[in-house]
N, C-alpha and C positions, 0 to 999 in steps of 0.2 A: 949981723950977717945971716944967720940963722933963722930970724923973723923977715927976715928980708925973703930967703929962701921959701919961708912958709907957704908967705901972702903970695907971692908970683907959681908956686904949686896947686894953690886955692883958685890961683885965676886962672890958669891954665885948666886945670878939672871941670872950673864952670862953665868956660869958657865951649868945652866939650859936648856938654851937656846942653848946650843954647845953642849949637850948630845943628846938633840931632834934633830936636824938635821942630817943628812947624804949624804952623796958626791955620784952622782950619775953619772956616765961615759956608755956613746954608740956610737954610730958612726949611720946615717942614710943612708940606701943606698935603690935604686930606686929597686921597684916590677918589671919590666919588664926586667931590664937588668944586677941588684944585682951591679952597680956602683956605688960609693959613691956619697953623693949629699954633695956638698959644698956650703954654704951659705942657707943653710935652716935655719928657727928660729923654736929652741924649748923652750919653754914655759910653764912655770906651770901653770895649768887652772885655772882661775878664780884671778889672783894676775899680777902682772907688772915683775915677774922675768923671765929673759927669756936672752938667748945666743944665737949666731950663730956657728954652724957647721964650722970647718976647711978645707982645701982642700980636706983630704980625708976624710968627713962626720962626723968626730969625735967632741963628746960635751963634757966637764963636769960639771955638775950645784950642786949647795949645795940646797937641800930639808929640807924645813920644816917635820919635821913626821908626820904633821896632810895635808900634800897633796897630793894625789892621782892619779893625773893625766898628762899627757903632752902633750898638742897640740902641733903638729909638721905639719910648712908652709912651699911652698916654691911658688914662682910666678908661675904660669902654672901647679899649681898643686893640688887636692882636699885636703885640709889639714885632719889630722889621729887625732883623740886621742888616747894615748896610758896610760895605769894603769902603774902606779909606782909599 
């Protein structure tokens, strides 16, 4: 009963944690010439999760709901914050 109790506290909690979050899909392309920028890092501000862009700019990252922001790098380039 006990372990029974555990496993359904465990699913319940993750359960929690997979309601807050949300998958969040863009593609980054350059201000001057509207080309996709491959190999940019985008990044949730203030936390270690962060992706790189594919060939053609495109990301998908899974969001916490309490984060709001996403610095987007690339080398030779002013990095952006952007609001979730």
């Amino acid at each position: 009963m006990r372990k029974l109790l555990f496993l359904l506290a465990c699913f319940f909690l993750a359960s929690i944690g997979l309601v807050s979050a949300q998958v969040v899909s863009g593609k980054v392309i350059s201000d001057e010439d509207g080309e996709p920028i491959a190999g940019a890092t985008v990044m949730i501000k203030g936390t270690r999760t962060a992706i790189i862009t594919d060939v053609n700019g495109k990301f998908t990252l899974n969001v916490p709901g309490t984060e709001k922001t996403f610095v987007v790098t690339f080398i030779g380039m002013k990095p952006i914050e952007i609001p979730v």
